[in-house]
PDB file of N, H, CA, C and O in Angstrom:
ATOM      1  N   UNK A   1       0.848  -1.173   0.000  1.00  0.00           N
ATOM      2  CA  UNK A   1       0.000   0.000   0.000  1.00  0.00           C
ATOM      3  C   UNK A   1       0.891   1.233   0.000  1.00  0.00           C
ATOM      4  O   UNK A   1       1.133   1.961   0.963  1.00  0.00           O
ATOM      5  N   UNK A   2       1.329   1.339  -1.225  1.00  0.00           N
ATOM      6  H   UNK A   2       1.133   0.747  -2.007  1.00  0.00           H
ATOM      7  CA  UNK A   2       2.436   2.609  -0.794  1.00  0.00           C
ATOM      8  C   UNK A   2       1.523   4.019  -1.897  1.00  0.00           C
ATOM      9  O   UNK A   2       1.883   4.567  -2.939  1.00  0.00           O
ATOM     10  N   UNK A   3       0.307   4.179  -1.070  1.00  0.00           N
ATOM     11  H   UNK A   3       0.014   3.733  -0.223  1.00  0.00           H
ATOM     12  CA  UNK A   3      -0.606   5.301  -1.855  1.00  0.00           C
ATOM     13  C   UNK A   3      -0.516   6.143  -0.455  1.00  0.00           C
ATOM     14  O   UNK A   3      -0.623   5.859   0.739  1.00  0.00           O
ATOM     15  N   UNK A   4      -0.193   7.668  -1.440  1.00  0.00           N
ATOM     16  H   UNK A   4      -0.107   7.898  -2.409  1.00  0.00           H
ATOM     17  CA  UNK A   4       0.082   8.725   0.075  1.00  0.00           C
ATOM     18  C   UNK A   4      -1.318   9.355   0.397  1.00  0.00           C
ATOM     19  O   UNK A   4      -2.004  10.160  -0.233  1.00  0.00           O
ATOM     20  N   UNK A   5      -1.517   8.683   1.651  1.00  0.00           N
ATOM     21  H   UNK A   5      -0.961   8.029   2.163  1.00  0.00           H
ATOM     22  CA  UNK A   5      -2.736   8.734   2.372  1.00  0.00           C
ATOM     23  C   UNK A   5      -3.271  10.620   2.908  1.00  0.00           C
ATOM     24  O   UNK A   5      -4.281  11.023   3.485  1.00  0.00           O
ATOM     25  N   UNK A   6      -2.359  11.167   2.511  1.00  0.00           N
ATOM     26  H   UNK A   6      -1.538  10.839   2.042  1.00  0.00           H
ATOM     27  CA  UNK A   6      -2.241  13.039   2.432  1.00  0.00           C
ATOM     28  C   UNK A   6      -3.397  12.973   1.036  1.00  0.00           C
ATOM     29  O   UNK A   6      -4.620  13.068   1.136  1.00  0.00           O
ATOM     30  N   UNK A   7      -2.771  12.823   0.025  1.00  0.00           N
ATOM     31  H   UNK A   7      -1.777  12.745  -0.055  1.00  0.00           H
ATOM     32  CA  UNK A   7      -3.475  13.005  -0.973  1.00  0.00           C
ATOM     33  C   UNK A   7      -4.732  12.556  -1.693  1.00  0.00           C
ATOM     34  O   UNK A   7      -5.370  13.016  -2.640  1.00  0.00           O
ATOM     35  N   UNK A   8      -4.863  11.489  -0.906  1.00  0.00           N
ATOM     36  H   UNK A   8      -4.345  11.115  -0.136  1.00  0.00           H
ATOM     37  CA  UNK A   8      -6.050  10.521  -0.861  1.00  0.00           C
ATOM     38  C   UNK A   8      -7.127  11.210  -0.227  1.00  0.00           C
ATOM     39  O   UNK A   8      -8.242  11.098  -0.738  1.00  0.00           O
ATOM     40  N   UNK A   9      -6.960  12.028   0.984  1.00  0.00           N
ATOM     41  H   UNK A   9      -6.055  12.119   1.399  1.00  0.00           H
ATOM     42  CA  UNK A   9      -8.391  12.684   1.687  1.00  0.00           C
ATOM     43  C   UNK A   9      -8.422  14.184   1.127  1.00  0.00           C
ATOM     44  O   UNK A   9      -9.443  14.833   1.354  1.00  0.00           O
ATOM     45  N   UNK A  10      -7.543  14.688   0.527  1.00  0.00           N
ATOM     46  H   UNK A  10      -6.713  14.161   0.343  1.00  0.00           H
ATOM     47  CA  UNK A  10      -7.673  15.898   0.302  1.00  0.00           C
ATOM     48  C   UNK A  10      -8.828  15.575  -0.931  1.00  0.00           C
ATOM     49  O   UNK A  10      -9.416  16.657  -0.929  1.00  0.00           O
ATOM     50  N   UNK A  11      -9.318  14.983  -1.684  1.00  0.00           N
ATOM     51  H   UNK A  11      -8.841  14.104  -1.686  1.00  0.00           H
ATOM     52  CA  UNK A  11     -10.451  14.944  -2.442  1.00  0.00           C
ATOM     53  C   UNK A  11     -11.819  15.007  -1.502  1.00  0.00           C
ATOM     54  O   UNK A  11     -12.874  15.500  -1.902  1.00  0.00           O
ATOM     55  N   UNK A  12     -11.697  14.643  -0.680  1.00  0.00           N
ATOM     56  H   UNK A  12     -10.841  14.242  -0.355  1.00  0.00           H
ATOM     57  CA  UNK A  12     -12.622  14.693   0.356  1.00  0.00           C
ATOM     58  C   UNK A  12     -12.484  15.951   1.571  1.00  0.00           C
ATOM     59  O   UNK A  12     -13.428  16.006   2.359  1.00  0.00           O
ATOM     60  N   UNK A  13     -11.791  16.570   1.683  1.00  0.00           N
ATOM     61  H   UNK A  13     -11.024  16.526   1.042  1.00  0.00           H
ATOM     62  CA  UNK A  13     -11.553  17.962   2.557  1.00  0.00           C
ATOM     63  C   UNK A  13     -12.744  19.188   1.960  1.00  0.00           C
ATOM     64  O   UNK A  13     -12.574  19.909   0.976  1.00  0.00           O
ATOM     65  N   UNK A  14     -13.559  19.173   2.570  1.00  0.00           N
ATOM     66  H   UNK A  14     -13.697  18.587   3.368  1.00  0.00           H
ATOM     67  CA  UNK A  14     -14.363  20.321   2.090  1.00  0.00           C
ATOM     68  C   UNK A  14     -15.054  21.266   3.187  1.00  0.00           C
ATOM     69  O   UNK A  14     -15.299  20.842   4.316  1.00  0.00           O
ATOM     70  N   UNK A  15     -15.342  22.525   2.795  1.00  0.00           N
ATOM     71  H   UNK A  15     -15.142  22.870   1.878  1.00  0.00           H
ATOM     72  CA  UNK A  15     -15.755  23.515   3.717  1.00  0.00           C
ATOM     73  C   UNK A  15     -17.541  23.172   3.609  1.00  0.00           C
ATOM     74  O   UNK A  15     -18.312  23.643   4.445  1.00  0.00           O
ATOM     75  N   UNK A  16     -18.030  22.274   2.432  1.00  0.00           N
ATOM     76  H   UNK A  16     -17.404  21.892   1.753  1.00  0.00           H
ATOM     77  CA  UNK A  16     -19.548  22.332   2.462  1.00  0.00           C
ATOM     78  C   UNK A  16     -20.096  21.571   3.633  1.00  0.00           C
ATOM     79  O   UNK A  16     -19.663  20.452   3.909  1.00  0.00           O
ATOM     80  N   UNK A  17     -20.769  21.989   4.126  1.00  0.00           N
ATOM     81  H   UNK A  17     -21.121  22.897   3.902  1.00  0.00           H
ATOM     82  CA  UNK A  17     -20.934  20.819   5.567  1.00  0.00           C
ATOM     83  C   UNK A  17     -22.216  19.794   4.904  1.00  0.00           C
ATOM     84  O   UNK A  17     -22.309  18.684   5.429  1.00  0.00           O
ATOM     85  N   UNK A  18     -23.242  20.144   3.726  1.00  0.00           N
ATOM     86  H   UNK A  18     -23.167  21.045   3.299  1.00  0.00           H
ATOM     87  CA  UNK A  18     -23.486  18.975   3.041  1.00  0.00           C
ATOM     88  C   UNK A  18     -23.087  17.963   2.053  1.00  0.00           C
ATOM     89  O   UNK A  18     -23.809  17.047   1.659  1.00  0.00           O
ATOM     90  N   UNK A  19     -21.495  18.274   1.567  1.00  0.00           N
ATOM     91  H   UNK A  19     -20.908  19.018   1.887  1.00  0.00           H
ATOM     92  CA  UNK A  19     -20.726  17.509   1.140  1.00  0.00           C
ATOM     93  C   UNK A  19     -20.377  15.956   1.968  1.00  0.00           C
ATOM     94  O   UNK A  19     -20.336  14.832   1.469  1.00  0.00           O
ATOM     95  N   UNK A  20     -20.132  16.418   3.537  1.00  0.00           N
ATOM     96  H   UNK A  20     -20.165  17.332   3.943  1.00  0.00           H
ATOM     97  CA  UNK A  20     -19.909  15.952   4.626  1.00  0.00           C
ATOM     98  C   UNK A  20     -20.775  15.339   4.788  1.00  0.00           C
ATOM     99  O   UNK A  20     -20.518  14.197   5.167  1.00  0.00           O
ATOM    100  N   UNK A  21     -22.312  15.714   4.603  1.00  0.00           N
ATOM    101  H   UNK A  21     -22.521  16.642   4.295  1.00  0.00           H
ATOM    102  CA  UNK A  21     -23.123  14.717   4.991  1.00  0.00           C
ATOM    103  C   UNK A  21     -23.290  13.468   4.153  1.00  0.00           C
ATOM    104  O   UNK A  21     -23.630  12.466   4.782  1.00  0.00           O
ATOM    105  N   UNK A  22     -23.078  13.322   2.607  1.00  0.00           N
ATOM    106  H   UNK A  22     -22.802  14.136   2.096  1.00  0.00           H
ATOM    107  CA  UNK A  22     -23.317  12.548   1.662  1.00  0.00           C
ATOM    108  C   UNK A  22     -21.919  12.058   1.778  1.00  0.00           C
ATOM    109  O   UNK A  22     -22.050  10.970   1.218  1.00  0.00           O
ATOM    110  N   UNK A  23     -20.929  12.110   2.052  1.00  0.00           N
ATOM    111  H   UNK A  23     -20.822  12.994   2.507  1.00  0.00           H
ATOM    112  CA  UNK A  23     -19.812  11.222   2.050  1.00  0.00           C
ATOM    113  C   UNK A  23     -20.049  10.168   3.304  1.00  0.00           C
ATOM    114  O   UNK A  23     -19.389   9.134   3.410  1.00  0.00           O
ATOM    115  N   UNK A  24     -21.166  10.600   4.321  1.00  0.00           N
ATOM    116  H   UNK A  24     -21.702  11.440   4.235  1.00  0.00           H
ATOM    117  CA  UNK A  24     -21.404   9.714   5.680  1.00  0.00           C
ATOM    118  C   UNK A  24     -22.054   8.503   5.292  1.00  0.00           C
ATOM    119  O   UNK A  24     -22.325   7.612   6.097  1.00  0.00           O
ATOM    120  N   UNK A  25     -22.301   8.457   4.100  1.00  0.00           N
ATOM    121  H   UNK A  25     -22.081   9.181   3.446  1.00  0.00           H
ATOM    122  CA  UNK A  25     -22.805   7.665   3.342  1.00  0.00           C
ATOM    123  C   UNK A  25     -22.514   6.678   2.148  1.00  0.00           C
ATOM    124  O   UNK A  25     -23.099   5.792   1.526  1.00  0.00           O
ATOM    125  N   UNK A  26     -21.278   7.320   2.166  1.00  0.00           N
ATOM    126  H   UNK A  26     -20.803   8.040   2.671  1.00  0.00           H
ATOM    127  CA  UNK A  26     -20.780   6.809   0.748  1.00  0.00           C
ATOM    128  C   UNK A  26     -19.901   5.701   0.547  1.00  0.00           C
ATOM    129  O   UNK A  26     -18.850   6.176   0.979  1.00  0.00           O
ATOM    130  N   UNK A  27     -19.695   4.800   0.261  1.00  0.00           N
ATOM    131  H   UNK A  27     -20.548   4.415  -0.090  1.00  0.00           H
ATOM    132  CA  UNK A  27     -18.560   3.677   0.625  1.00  0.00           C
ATOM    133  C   UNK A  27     -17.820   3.838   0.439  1.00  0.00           C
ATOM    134  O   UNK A  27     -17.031   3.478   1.312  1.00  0.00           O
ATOM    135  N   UNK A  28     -17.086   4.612  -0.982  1.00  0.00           N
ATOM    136  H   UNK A  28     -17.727   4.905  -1.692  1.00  0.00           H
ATOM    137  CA  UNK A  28     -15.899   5.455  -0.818  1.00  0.00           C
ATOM    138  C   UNK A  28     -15.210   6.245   0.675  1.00  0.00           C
ATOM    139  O   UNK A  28     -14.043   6.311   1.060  1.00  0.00           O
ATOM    140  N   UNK A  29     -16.341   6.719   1.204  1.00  0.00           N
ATOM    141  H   UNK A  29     -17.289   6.666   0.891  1.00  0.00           H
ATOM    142  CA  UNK A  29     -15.568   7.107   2.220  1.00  0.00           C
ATOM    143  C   UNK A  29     -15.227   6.274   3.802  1.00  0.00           C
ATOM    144  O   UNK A  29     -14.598   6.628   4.799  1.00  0.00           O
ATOM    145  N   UNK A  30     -16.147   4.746   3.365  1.00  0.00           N
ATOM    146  H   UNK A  30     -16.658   4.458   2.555  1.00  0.00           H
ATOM    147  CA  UNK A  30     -15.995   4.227   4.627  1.00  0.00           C
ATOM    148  C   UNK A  30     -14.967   3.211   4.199  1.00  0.00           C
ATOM    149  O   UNK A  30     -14.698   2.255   4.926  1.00  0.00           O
ATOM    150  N   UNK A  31     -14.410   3.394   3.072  1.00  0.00           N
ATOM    151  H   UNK A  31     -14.628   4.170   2.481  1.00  0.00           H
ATOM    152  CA  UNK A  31     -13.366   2.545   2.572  1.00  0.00           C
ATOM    153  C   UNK A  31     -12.003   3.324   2.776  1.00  0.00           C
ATOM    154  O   UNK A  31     -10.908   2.763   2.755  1.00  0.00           O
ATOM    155  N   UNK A  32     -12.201   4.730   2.982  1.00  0.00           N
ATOM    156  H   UNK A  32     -13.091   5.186   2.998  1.00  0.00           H
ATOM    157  CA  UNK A  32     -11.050   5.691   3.233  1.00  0.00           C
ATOM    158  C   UNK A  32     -10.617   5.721   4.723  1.00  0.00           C
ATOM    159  O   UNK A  32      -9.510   5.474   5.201  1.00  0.00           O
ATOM    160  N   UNK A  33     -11.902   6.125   5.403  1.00  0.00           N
ATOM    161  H   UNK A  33     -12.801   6.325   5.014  1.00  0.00           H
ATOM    162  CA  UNK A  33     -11.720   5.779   6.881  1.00  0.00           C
ATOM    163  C   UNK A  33     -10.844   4.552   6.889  1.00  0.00           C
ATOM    164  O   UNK A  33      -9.708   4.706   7.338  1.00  0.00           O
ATOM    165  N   UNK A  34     -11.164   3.472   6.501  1.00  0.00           N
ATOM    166  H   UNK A  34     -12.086   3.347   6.136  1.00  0.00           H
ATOM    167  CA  UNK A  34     -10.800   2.360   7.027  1.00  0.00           C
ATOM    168  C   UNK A  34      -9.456   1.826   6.385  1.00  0.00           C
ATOM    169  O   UNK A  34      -8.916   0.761   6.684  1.00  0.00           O
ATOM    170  N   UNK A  35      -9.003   2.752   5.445  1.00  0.00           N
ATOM    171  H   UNK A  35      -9.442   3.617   5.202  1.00  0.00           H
ATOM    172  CA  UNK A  35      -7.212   3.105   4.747  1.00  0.00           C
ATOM    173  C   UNK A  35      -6.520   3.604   6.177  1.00  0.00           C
ATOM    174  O   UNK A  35      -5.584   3.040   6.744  1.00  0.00           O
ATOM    175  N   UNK A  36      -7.398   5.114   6.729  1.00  0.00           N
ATOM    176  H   UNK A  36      -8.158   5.571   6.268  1.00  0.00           H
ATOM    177  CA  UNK A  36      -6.594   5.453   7.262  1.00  0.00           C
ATOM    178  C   UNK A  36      -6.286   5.040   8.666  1.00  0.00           C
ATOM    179  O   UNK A  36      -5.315   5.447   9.305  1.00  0.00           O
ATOM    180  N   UNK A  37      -7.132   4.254   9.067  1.00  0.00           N
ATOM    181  H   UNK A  37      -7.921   3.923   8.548  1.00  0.00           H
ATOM    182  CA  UNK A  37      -6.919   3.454  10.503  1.00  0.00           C
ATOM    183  C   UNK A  37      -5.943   2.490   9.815  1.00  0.00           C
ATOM    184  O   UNK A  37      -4.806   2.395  10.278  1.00  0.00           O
ATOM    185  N   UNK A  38      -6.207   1.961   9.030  1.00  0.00           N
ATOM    186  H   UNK A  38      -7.130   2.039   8.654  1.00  0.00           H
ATOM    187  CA  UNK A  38      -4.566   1.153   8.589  1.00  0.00           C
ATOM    188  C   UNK A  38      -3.650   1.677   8.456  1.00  0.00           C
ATOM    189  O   UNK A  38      -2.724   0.963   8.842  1.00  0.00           O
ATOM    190  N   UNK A  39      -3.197   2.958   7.964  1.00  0.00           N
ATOM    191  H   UNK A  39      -3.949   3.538   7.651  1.00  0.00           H
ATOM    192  CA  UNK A  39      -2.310   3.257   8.205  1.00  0.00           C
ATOM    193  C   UNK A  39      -2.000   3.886   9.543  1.00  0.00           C
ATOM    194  O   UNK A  39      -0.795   4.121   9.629  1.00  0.00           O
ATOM    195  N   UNK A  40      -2.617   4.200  10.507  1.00  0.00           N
ATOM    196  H   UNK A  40      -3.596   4.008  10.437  1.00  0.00           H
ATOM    197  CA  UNK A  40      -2.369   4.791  11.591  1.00  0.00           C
ATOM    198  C   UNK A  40      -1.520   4.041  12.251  1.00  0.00           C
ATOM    199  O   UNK A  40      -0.465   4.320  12.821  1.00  0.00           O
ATOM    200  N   UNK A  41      -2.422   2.501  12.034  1.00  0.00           N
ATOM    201  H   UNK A  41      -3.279   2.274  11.571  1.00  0.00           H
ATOM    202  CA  UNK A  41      -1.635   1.428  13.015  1.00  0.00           C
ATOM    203  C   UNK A  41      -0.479   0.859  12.801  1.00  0.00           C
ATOM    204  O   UNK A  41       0.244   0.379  13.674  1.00  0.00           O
ATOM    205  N   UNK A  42      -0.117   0.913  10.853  1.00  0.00           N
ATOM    206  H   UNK A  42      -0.704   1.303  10.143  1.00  0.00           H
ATOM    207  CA  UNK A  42       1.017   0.180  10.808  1.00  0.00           C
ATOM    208  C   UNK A  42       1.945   1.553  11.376  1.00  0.00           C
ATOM    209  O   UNK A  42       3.048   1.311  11.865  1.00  0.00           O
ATOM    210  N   UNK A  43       1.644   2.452  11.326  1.00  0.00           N
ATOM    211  H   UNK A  43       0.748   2.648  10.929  1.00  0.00           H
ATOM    212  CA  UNK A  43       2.632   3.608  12.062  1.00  0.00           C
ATOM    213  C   UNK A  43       3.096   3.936  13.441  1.00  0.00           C
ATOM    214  O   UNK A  43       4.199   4.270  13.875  1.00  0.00           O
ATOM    215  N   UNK A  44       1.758   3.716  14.090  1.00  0.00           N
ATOM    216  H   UNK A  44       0.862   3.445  13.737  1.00  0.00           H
ATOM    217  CA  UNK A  44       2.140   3.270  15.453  1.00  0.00           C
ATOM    218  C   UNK A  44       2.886   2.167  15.410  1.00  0.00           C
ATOM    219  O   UNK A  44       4.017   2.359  15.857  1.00  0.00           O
ATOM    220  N   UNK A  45       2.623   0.819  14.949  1.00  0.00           N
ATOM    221  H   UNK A  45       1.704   0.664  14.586  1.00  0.00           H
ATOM    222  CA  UNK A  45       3.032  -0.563  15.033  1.00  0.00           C
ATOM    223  C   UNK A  45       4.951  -0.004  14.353  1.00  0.00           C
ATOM    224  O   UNK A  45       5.963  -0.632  14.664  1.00  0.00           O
ATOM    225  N   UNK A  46       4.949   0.707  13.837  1.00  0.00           N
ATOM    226  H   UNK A  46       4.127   1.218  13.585  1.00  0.00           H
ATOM    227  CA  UNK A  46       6.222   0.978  13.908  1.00  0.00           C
ATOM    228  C   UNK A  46       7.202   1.966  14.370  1.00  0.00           C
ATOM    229  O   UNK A  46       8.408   2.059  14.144  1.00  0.00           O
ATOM    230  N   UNK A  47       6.328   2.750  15.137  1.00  0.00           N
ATOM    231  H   UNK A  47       5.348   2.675  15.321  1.00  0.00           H
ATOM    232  CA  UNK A  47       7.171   3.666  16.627  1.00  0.00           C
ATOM    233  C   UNK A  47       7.150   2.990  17.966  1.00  0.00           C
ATOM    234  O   UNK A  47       7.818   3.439  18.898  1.00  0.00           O
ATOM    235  N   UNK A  48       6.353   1.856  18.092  1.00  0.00           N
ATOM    236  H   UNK A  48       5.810   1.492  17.336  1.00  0.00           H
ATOM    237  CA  UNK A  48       6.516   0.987  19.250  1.00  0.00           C
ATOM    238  C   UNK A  48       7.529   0.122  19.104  1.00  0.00           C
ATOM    239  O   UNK A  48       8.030  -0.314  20.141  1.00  0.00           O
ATOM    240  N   UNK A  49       8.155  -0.403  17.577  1.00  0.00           N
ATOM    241  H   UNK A  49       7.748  -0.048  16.735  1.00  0.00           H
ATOM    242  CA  UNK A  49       9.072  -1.074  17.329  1.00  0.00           C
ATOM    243  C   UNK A  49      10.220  -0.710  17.635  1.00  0.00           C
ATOM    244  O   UNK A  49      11.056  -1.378  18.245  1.00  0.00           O
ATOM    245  N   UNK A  50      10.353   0.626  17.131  1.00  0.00           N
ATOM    246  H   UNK A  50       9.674   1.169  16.636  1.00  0.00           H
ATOM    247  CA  UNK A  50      12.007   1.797  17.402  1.00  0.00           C
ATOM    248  C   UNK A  50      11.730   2.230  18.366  1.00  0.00           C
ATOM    249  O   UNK A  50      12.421   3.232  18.552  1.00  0.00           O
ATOM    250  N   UNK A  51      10.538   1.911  19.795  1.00  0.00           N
ATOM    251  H   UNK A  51       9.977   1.098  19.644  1.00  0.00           H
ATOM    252  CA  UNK A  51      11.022   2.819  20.894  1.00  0.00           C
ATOM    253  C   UNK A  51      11.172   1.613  21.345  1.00  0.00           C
ATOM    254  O   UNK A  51      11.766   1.805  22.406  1.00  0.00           O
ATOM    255  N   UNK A  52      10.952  -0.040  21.179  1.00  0.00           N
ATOM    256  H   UNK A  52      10.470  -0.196  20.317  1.00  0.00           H
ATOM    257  CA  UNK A  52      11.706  -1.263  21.952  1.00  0.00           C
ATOM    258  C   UNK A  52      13.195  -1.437  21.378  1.00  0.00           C
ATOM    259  O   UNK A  52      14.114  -1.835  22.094  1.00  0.00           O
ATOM    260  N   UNK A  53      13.346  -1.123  20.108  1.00  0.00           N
ATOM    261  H   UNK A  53      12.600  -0.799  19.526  1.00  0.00           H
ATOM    262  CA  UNK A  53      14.707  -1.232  19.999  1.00  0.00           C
ATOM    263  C   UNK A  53      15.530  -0.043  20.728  1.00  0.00           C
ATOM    264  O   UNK A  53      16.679  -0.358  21.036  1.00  0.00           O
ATOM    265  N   UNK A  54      15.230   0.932  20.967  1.00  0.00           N
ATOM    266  H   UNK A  54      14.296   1.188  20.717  1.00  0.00           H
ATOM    267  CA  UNK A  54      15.950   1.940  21.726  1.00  0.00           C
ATOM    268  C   UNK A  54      16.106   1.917  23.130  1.00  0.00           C
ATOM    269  O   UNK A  54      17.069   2.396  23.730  1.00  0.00           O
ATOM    270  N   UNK A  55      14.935   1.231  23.743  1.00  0.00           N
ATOM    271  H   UNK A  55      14.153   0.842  23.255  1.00  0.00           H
ATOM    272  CA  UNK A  55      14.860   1.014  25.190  1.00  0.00           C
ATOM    273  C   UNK A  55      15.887  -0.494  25.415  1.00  0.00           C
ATOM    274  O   UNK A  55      16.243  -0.768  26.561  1.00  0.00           O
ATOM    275  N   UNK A  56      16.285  -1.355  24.305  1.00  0.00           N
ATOM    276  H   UNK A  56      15.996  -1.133  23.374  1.00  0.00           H
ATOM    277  CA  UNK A  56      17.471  -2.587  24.441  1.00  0.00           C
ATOM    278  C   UNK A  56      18.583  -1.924  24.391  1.00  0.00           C
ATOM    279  O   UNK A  56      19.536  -2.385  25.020  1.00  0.00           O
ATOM    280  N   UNK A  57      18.705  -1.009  23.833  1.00  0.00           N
ATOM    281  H   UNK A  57      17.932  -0.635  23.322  1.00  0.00           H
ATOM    282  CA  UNK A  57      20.570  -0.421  23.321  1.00  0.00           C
ATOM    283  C   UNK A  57      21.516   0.753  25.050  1.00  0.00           C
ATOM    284  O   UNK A  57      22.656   1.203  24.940  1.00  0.00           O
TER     285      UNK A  57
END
């Protein structure tokens, strides 16, 4: 998955607050949500890695 998850929601960043409501809906966007909790975690899952290797050295 090497798609930059910056550029991926900026299609979806909008000031209309009924834009917002029809994306609450949209599978596109519950397919984005659910990109970016993946990436959250493999990111965490890899600052917990380099703060156990730093806490061995």
């Amino acid at each position: 998955m090497e798609q930059d998850i910056a550029k991926l929601v900026e299609r979806y960043l909008s000031e209309d607050p009924t834009k917002w409501a029809r994306l609450a809906s949209d599978i596109q966007w519950r397919r984005l949500q659910l990109l970016l909790l993946s990436e959250i975690l493999v990111e965490l899952r890899k600052l917990n890695c380099e703060g156990l290797k730093q806490e061995e050295t």
